[in-house]
N, C-alpha and C positions, 0 to 999 in steps of 0.2 A: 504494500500500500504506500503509496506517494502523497502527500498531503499538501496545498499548496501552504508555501510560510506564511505564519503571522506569529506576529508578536507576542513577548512574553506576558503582558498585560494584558492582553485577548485571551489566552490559556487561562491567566489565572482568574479573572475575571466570570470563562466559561466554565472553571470545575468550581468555584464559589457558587455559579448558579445550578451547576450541575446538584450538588448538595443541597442544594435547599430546594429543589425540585422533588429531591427522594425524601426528603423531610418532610416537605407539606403533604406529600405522599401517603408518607407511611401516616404521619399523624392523623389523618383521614380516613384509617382502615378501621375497620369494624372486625371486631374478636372472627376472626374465622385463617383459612389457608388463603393465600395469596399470590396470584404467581405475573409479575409484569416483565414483560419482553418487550426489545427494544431492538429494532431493525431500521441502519443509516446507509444510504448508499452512497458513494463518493465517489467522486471524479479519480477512472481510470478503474474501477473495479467490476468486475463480471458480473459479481454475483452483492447483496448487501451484508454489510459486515451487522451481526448481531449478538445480543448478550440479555441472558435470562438473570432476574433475580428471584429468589422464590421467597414468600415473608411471609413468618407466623405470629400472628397476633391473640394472644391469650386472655381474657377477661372479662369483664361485664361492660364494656364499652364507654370507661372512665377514664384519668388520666392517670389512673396507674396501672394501667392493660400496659402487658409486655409484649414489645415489636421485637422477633426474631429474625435476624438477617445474617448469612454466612459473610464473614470479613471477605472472603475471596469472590463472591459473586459480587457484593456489595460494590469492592474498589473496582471488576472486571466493570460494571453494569454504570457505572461514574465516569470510569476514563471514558467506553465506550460515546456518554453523553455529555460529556464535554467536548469532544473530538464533533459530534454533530454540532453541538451550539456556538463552539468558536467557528469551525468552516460554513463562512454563511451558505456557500453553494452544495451545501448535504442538502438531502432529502432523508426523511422517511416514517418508523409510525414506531410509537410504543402504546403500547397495550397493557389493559390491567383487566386479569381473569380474576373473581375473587368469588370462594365457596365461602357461605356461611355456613352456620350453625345447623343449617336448618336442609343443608344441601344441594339447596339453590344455586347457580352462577349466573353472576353477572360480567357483564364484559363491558369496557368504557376502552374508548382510545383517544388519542393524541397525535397531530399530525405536526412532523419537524419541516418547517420549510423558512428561510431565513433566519437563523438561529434563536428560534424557537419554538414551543409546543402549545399550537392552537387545538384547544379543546372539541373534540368533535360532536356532534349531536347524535344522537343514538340511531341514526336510518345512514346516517353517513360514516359510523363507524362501521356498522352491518355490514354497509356497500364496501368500505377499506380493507375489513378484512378477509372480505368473499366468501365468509362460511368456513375459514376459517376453525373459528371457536363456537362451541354449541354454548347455552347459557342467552338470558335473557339481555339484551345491548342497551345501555342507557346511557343517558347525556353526561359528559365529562366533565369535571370543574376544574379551575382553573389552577395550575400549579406551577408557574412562577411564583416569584417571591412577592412581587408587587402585586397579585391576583390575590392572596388571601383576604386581604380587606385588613389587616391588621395596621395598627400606626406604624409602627415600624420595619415594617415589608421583609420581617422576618419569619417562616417558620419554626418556630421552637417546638423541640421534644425533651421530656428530660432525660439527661442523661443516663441514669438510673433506669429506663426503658429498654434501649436494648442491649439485648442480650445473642449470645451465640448460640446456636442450633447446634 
């Protein structure tokens, strides 16, 4: 893979928001399995480069539910979406499958195009991921960090949350 240059401040800037992207993420998940995949396609590649995270969320749906996430998918599933948000000329889609309690799935997605992820509406994730994912497809919210609606356009989790699978 050949990446076109940019700068060091563009990197750092896109794994900062890379992070608080999996943050507002995770902070969003309802006690159940959860598995978000992430597929970029870049200039000069065949095929798109992608990276599964899988997160288990434990609890009654409060803020001391514990988010499980493998350090190695977690950092794989970050560089991978850093690498899309710094190269504004990627494309591509990440996806959140997530089982509840109850065994239900639901499916949302996210479409990368100009270094960032526009939230998709539920007929047009459907149509994105062609059938894809069985599970019921519903409208995605927003996850940038300026999307939460928070004063301080950060996602916070506490740290004490997660844990290692």
């Amino acid at each position: 893979m050949q990446l076109k240059p940019v700068s060091l401040d563009v990197i750092a800037e896109a794994r900062e928001e890379a992070q608080a992207v999996v943050a507002t993420l995770m902070a969003r998940l309802a006690p159940g399995e959860h598995v978000v995949r992430l597929g970029v396609d870049m200039e000069g590649q065949e095929r798109p480069l992608s990276a599964t995270l899988p997160i288990t969320v434990e609890g009654d749906g409060g803020s001391d539910d514990l988010v499980g996430a493998e350090p190695r998918y977690l950092d794989n599933f970050i560089f991978l979406l850093t690498c899309g948000l710094a190269q504004t000329l990627c494309s591509g889609v990440m996806y959140l499958r997530s089982t509840g309690a109850d065994g239900q799935a639901t499916v949302r997605a996210w479409y990368l195009c100009w270094g960032a992820l526009n939230e998709c509406p539920a007929a047009e994730a459907a149509e994105l991921l062609g059938g894809r994912e069985s599970g019921t497809y519903v409208d995605a919210f927003g996850v940038h960090s300026a999307d939460d609606g928070e004063d301080d356009g950060e996602a916070v989790y506490p740290p004490v949350a997660y844990t290692v699978l």
